[in-house]
C-alpha positions in Angstrom: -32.7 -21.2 0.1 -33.0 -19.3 -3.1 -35.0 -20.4 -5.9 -32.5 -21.8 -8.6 -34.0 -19.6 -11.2 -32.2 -16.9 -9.5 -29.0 -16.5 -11.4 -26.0 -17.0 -9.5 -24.2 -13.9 -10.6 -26.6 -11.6 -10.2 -27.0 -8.9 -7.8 -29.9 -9.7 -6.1 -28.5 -13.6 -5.7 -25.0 -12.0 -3.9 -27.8 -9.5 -1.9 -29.1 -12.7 -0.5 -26.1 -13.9 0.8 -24.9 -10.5 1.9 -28.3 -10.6 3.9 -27.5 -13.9 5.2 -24.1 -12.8 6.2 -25.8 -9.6 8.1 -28.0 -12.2 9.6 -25.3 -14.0 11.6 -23.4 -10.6 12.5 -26.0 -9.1 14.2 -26.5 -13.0 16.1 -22.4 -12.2 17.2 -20.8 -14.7 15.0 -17.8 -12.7 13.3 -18.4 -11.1 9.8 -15.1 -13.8 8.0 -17.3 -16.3 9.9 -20.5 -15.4 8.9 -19.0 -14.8 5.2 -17.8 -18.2 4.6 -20.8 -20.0 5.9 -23.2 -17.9 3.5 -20.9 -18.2 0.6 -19.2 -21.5 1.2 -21.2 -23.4 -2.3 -20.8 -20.2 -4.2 -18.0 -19.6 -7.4 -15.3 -17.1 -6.5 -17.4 -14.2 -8.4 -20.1 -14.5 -6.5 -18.0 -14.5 -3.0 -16.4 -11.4 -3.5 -19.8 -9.8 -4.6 -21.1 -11.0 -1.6 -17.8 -9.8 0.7 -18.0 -6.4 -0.6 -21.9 -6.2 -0.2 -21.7 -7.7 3.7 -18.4 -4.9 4.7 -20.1 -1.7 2.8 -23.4 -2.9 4.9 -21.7 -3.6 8.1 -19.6 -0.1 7.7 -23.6 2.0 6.9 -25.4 -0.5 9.4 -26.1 2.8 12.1 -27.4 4.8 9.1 -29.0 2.1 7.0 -30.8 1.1 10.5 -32.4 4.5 11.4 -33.2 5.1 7.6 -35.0 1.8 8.1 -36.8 2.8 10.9 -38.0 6.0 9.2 -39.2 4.4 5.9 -41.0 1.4 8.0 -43.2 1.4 10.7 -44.1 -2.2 11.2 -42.0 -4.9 12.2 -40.9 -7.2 9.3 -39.4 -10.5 8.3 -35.5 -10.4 9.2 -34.6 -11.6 5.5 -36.9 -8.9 4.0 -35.2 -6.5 6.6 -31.4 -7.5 6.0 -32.6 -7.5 2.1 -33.3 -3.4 2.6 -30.3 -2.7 5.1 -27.7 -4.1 2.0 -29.5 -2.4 -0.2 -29.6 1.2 1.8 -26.0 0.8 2.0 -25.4 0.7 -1.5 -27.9 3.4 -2.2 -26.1 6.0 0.7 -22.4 5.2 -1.0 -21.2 8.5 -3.1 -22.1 8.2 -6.7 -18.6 7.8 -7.8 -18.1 5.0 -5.4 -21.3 3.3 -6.2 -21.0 -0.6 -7.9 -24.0 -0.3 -9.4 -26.7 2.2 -10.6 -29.8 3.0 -8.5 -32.0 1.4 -10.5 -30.1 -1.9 -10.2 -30.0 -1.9 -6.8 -33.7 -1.4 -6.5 -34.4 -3.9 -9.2 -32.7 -6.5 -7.9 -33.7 -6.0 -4.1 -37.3 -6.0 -5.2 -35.8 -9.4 -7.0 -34.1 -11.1 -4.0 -37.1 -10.2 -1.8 -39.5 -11.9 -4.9 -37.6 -14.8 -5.5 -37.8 -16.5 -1.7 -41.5 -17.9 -1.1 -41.7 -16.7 2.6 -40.3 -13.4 1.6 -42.0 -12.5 -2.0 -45.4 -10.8 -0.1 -43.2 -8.0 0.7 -41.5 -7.1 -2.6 -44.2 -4.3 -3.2 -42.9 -3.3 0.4 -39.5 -3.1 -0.6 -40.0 -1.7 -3.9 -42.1 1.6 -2.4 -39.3 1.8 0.6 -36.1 1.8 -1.9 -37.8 4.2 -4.2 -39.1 6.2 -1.0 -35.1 6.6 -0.1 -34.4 7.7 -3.6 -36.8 10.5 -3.7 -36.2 12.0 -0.7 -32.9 11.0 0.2 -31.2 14.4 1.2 -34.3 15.0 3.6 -34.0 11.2 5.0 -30.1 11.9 5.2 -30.4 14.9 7.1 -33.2 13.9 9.5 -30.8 10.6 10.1 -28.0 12.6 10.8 -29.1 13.9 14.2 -28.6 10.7 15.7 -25.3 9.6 16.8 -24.8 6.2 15.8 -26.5 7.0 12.1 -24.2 9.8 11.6 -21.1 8.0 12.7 -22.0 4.5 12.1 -20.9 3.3 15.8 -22.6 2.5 18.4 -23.3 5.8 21.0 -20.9 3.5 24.0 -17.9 3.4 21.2 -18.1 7.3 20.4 -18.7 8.7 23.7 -15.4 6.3 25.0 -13.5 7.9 22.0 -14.8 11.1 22.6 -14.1 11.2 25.9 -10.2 9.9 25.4 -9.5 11.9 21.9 -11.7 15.5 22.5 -9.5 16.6 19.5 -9.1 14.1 17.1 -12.7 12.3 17.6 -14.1 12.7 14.8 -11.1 12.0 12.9 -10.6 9.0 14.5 -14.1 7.7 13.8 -13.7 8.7 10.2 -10.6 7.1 9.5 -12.0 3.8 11.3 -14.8 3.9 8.9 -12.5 4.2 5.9 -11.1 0.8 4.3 -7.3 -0.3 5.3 -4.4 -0.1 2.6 -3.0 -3.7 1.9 0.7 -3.5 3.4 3.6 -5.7 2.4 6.5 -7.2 5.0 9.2 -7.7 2.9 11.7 -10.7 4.1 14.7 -9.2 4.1 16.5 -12.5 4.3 15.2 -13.4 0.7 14.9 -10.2 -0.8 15.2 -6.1 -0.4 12.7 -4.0 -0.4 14.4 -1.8 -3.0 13.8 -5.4 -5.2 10.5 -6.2 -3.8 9.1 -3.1 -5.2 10.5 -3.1 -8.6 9.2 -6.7 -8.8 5.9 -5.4 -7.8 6.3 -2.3 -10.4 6.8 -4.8 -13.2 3.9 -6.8 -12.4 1.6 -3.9 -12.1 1.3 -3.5 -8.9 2.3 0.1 -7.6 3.2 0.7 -4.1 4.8 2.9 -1.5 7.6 2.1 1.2 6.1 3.4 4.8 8.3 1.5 7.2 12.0 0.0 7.5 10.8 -3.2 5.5 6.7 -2.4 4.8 5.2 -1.9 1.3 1.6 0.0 1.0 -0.2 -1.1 -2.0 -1.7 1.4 -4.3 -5.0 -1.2 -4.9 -5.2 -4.3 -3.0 -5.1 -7.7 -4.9 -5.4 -11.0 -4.7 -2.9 -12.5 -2.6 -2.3 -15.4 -4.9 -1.6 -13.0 -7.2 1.6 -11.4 -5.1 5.1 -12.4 -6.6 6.9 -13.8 -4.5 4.4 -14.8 -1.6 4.0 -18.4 -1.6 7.9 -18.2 -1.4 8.1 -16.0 1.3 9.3 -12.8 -0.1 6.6 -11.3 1.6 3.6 -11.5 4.1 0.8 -9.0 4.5 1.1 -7.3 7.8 -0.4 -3.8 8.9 2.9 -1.0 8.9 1.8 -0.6 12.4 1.9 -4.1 13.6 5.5 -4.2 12.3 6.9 -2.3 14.6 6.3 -4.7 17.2 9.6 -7.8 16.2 12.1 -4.7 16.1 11.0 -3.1 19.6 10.9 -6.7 20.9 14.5 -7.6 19.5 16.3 -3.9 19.8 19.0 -2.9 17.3 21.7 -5.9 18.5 19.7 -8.4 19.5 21.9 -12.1 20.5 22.0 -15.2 18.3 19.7 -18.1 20.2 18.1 -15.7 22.5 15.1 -16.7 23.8 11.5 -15.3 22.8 8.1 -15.7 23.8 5.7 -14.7 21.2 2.4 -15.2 23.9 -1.4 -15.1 22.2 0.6 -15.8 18.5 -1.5 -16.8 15.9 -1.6 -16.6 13.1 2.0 -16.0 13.4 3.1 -12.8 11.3 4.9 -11.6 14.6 6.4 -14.7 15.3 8.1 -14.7 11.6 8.9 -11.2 11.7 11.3 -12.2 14.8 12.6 -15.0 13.4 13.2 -13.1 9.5 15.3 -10.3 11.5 17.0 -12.2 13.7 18.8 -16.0 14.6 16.8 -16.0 17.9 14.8 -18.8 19.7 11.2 -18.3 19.6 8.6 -20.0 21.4 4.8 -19.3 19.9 2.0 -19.5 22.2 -1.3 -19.6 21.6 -4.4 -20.7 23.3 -6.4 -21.3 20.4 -5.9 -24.7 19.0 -8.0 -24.1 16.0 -5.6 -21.0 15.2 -2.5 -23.0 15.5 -2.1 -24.5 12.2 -2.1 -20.8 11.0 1.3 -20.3 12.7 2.6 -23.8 10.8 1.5 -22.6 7.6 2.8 -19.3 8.1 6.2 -20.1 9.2 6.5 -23.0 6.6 5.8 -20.4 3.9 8.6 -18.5 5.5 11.0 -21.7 5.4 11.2 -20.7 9.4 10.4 -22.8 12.3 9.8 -21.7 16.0 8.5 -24.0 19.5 5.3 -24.0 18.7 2.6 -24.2 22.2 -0.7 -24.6 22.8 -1.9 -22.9 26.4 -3.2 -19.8 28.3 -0.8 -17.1 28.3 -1.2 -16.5 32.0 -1.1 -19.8 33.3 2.2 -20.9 32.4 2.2 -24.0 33.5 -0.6 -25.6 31.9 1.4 -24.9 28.5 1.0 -27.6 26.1 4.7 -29.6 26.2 5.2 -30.3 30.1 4.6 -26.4 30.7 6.9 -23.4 30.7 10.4 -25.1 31.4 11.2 -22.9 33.9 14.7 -21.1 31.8 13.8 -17.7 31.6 13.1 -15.7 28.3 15.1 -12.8 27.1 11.8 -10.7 25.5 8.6 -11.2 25.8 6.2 -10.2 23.1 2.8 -9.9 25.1 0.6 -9.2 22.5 -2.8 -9.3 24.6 -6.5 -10.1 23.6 -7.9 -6.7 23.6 -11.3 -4.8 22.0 -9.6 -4.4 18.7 -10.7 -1.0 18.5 -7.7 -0.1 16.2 -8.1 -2.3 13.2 -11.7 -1.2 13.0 -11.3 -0.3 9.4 -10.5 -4.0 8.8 -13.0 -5.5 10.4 -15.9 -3.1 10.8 -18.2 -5.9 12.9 -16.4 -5.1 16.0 -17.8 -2.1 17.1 -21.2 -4.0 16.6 -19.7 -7.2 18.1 -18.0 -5.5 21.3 -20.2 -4.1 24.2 -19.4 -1.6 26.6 -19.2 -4.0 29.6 -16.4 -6.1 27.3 -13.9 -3.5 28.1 -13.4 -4.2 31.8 -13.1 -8.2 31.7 -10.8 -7.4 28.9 -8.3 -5.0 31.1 -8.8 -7.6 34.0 -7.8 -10.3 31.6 -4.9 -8.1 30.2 -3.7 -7.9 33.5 -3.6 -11.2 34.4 -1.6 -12.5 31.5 0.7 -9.8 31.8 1.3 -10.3 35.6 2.0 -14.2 35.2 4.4 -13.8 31.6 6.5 -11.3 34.0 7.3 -14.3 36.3 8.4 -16.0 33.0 11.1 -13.2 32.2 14.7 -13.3 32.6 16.0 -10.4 35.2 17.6 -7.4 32.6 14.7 -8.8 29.9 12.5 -7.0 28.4 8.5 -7.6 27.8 6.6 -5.1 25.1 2.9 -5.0 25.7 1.2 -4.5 23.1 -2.8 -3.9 21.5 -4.1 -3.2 18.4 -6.8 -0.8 20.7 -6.9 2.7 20.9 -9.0 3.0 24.5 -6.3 4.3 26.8 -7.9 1.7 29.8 -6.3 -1.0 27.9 -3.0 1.3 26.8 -1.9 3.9 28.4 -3.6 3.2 32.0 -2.1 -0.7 31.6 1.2 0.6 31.9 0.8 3.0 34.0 -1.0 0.3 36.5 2.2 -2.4 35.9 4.2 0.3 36.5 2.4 0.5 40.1 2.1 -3.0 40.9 5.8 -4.0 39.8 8.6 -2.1 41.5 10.9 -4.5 39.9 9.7 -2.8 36.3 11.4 -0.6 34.7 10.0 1.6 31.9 12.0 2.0 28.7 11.0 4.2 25.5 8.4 2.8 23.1 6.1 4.0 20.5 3.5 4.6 23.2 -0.3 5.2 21.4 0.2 4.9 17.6 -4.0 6.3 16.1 -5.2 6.1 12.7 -5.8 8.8 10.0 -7.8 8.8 7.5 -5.5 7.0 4.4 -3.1 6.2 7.0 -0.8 3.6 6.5 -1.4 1.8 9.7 -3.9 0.6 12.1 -4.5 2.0 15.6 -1.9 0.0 18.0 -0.4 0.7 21.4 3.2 0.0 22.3 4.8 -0.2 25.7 8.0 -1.8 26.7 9.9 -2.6 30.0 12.9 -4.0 31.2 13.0 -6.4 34.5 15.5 -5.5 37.4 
């Protein structure tokens, strides 16, 4: 633990924690995860010091590694290393981007190191390394930049599948995943218009731009307890392109009380987006118990309610309540576990999270689910399969596979392979809809 003469608001006390947070990442626990067990006794300053500090490291780790490797030959302690890798990252950020000056990064590195007993023999170490970096940093840069996962900041199995799928748009793709995502509003059109939602937001500072039938991009992300409006439900935060799924899933008339399966559900934005456009029936599955109160709190902030289950999506029968009920659903939002490989620029620890050999047990699961929530589906329903991925084996070839295996499928228009720009306003998602005979 750090020494308590290490003030709490300091940079090299939030470099700890950042370090502690890299730590667990690169061990495979999730970077939210990792976050709120590093920071869980710190004051709110400190946590978002130490959250921007962990995501600017995780989104340089390629580069900060191999400038790592180049500046230090021996092996060292894995605090003293995750110490340098946070503060590489902030060193490599453009000048006018930079939180803090060079010398404070180095000062309080060499700090952080010094003020941990079983870490403090290597602040001279540190010191010589960071001002190493600093003196020959376009050389460093450029030497670096021959290897593919320091110049992209990915690992060499995620850009040679992109690559190989996107020959084109590659490199664009990889930029854009490395940029940060815009904070996007779903206005609830049942308490107020978006016309209204965004002069409220005007007034309270807040400028923003419409980019879908009812979705708000932010100019500057804030606070969400500082949102008017949100702990009433005038709005949720939800990505422009995850929005498009309720509306595709419900079509332009869609009945009063028809019935909707919103499989693999939590935390539940889809599930209200259905149930703020439309007097339907929903069912929300999910398999994750420790997710489900998400959905609650989600809905009840929404003033909605929906058939909550617990259970695996493609064993219907072991659903939490007696099972399925056997009375076919109307849609079917099949929203499958996938790589994530389109909300990247979110959550920048998946491309160090997922391996290459995660990809097939994730179609084969995809597969599965989809095959057994077909069986669930009312002849002349609809199911839209859907994945916030952008690898065409869980997209493009899904469908065309389902397409195969079930004559009784029909397939109907759909947004088909939605990618990400750089300043987009949505994520990377994949749409595909069909109807049952």
């Amino acid at each position: 633990m750090p020494q308590a003469t290490l003030p709490t608001e300091s940079l090299a006390y939030a470099l700890q924690r950042a370090a502690q947070t890299l730590e667990s990442v690169q061990k495979g626990m999730a970077l939210p995860q990792a976050l709120a067990q590093a920071t869980a006794q710190c004051a709110p300053g400190t946590r978002a010091a130490t959250q921007d500090l962990a995501y600017r490291t995780v989104r340089r780790l390629g580069s900060s590694r191999a400038l790592l490797a180049v500046l230090v030959k021996p092996a060292m302690q894995a605090r003293v290393r995750d110490i340098l890798l946070c503060a590489l990252a902030l060193l490599q950020d453009p000048v006018e981007d930079a939180a803090y000056t060079e010398f404070t990064v180095v000062d309080q590195a060499v700090e952080a190191i010094a003020a941990q007993r079983r870490t403090a023999a290597a602040k001279g170490l540190a010191n010589a390394v960071l001002r190493r970096f600093l003196r020959e940093r376009e050389a460093l840069l450029a030497q670096i930049a021959k290897q593919p996962e320091a110049r992209w900041n990915y690992p060499a199995w995620w850009i040679n599948t992109v690559r190989d799928a996107y020959p084109d748009q590659w490199e664009t793709l990889l930029t854009a995943g490395d940029n940060r995502g815009p904070m996007t509003l779903r206005v609830n059109t049942r308490r107020v218009s978006v016309a209204a939602m965004q002069e409220t937001l005007s007034l309270a500072g807040m400028a923003s731009d419409v980019v879908g039938p009812v979705a708000l991009r932010l100019a500057q992300a804030v606070p969400v307890d500082r949102l008017p409006g949100f702990a009433e439900g005038w709005v949720s935060i939800q990505d422009a392109g995850a929005q498009l799924a309720a509306p595709l899933v419900l079509g332009e008339n869609p009945l009063a009380g028809m019935r909707v399966l919103d499989a693999c559900a939590a935390p539940g934005g889809k599930t209200g987006h259905l149930l703020e456009l439309a007097d339907v029936q929903v069912t929300a599955l999910e398999s994750d118990r420790t997710r489900v109160p998400r959905i609650y709190e989600n809905l009840e902030r929404l003033g909605l309610s929906a058939d909550v289950r617990i259970g695996d999506a493609g064993n219907p029968a072991k659903w939490s309540g007696g099972g399925w009920d056997g009375v076919p659903f109307d849609r079917i939002l099949a929203d499958v576990p996938c790589s994530a490989a389109g909300i990247v620029r979110r959550h920048p620890d998946i491309r160090w999270l997922r391996r290459a050999d995660d990809i097939p047990a994730l179609v084969a699961e995809q597969q599965r689910i989809l095959l057994s929530l077909w069986e669930t589906l009312a002849v002349g329903g609809e199911l839209v399969y859907v994945t916030c991925s952008i690898f065409p084996s869980e997209n493009e070839q899904q469908a065309q596979w389902f397409e195969r295996v079930r004559t009784d499928a029909v397939r109907l228009d759909a947004p088909g392979q939605l990618l990400m720009t750089p300043g987009g306003a949505h994520d990377g998602f994949y749409y595909a809809r069909f109807q049952k005979r």
